[in-house]
N, C-alpha and C positions, 0 to 999 in steps of 0.2 A: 413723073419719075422724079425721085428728089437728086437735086445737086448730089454731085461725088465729093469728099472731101478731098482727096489723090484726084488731081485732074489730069496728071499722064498715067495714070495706070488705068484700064479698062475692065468692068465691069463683066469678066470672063469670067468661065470656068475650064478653063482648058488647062492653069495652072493649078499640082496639088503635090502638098508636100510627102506622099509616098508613105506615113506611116502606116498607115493600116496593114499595107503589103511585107512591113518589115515586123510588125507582132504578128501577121499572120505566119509569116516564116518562122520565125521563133518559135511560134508555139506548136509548129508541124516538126521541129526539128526536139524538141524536147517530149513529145511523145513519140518521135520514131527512136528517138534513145529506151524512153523507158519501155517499149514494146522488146528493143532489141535485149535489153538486162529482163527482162521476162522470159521471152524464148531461152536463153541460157540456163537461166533457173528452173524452170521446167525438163531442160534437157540435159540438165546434172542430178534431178528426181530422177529421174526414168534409167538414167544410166545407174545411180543409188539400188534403187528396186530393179533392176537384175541382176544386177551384181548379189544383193541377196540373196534373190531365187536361186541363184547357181548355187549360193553357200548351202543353201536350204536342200538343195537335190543333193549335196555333195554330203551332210548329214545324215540324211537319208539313207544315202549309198553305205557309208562308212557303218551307219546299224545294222545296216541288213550283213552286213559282213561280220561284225560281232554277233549275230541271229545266227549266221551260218557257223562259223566256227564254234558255237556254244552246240547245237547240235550235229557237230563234225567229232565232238570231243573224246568220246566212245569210240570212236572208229579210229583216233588215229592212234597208229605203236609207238612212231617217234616224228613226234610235231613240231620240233625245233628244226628247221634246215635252213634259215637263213637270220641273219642278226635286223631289228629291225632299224638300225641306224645307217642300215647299207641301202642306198637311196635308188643306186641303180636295180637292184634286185626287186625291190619297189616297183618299180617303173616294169622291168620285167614281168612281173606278177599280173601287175593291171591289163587289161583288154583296151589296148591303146584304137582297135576300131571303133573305139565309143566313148564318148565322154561321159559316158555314165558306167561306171565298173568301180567292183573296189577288190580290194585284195587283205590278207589278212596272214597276224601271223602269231601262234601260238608257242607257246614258251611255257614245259614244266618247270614249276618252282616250289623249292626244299620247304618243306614245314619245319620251321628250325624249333628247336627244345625253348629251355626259360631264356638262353641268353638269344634276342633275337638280332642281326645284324643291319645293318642301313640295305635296303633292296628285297629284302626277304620276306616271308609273310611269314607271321607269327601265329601261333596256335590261338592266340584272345581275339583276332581278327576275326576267325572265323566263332567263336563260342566254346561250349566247351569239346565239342567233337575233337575227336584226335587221328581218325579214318577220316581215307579218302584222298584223292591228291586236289594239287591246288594249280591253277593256270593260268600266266597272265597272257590276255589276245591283246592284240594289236590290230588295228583295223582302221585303212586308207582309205577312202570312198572318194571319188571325181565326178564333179556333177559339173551339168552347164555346159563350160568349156571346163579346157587344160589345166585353167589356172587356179579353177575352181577344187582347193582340196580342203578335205578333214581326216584329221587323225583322232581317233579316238581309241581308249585301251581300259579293258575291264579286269579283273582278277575275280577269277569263278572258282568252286570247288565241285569236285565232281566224287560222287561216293559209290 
């Protein structure tokens, strides 16, 4: 055995200075960070996409209701009965058992002559026809959940 240089320190291994256990620590705690910013981002995706789908059913809902009222149009005498900026009457309308319903609301509107006014349809809107009347629908749809709405509104003519 060769001479020790340190003749009070002994030739142990029982002393050790701990780093290994402290980059091992470090590098357990910097991937359990970036695991935990992982799981977040994935679970702000997923809440992202359905929150779409709801909008997407709620789209859906809102056509099928301008679908309906387009073939309702003939049949109704007098299709104005509620204003569609009255929110409660809205709500009303909807089939609140379901988050999927929509509701819709029809509205005859004047063919005005050459001068036409702000709101009104004008006779070049439609071409040259001058029969026929003109309707604008309105039409709610709720898909998903509650919160999930669309409004959409078309101007059809009917001859």
């Amino acid at each position: 055995m060769a001479p020790s240089f340190f003749p009070h320190r002994k030739p142990d291994r029982t002393r050790q200075t701990g780093s290994a256990l402290i980059v091992a620590l470090i590098l357990l705690l910097v991937i359990t960070i970036l695991a935990v910013a992982g799981m977040q981002n994935t679970v702000l995706q997923e809440r992202m996409a359905g929150n779409m789908h709801d909008r997407n059913i709620a789209f859906q809902q809102a056509e099928s209701g301008l679908r309906d009222a387009t073939r309702n149009l003939n049949n109704a005498q007098n299709p104005v009965d509620f204003a569609p900026a009255n929110a409660e009457k809205w709500d009303e309308e909807l089939d609140v058992s379901t988050t999927q319903s929509f509701a819709y609301f029809i509205e005859r509107l004047d063919i005005s002559g050459p001068s036409c006014p702000p709101g009104q349809v004008c006779p070049e809107d439609f071409g040259a026809q001058t029969f026929g009347e003109a309707f604008r629908i309105t039409s709610k749809g709720v898909g998903g959940t509650e919160d999930a709405v669309v409004i959409l509104q078309a101007v059809v003519r009917s001859n």
